[in-house]
C-alpha positions, 0 to 999 in steps of 0.5 A: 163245713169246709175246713176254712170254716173249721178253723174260722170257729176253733180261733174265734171261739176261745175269745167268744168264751172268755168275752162270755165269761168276763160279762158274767163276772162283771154283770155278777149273774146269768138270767138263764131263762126257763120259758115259764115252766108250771111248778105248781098248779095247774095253767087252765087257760088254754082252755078258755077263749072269746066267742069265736074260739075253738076252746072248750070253755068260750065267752058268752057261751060256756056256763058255771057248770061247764067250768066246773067240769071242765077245769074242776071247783076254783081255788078262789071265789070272790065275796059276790061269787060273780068271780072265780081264779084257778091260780098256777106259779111258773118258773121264769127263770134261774139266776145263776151268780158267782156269789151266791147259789143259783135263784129261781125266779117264779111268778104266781099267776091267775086266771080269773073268770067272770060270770052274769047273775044267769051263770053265763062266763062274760068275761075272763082275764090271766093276773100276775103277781105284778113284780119284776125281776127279785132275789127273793125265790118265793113268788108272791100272790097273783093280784087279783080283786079285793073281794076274793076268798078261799073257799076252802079256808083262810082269807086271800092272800094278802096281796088281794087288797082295795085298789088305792083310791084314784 
């Protein structure tokens, strides 16, 4: 870097700071991103894919029991047992403010498989708890459909309710 340059950035940076520094005190708070970092659970879906993927675990082609050893026995399972969830919370941001200590910012989401009555995997999609951006730092339950229990104990939670009548 030739000295020009140098002394471009020392005079241009202090500005840069303190315009930096006045957005935050007039905003009140940072979103610091945190690229949905695995807090609890487990993300299994990298491991599923359509037909044509080169995943282990593929639409049309993996069965029940192949789930089962790949991705181990699922955290929920809905009440006809044609679905199943291996639900994760992520950590998408920290919310840094002036006024209050920093808020992480989570989001619960789930991998939802759907077999055929052959136990064959037809189709799979990723729910997530449907919030936005809030100060709360819990993050709330991945939707999911109505019909789903814990197979362990204990209803879903509550946010796996009917889907309002259209």
């Amino acid at each position: 870097m030739s000295t020009h340059a140098r002394n471009t950035l020392r005079r241009a940076l202090p500005p840069l700071l303190l315009a930096a520094a006045g957005a935050w005190l007039l905003v009140g708070c940072i979103y610091v991103p945190t690229f949905n970092t695995v807090v609890s659970g487990k993300d299994v879906s990298p491991r599923v894919g359509g037909e044509r993927s080169k995943r282990p675990l593929r639409v049309g082609g993996a069965t029940r029991s192949d789930v089962v050893r790949v991705l181990g026995e699922p955290k929920l399972v809905s009440n006809d047992g044609l679905r199943v969830a291996y639900p994760w919370t992520v950590m998408k941001a920290v919310m840094v403010s002036i006024c209050f200590p920093a808020l992480p910012h989570q989001e619960t989401r789930a991998l939802v498989l759907t077999f055929d009555e052959r136990d064959t995997l037809v189709s799979y999609e990723i729910t997530h708890e449907g919030w936005g951006l809030r100060l709360d730092p819990t993050p709330g339950a991945p939707e999911l459909p109505w019909d789903f229990y814990n197979p362990n104990g204990g209803e879903a939670p509550p946010t796996t309710r009917p889907a309002a009548a259209t």
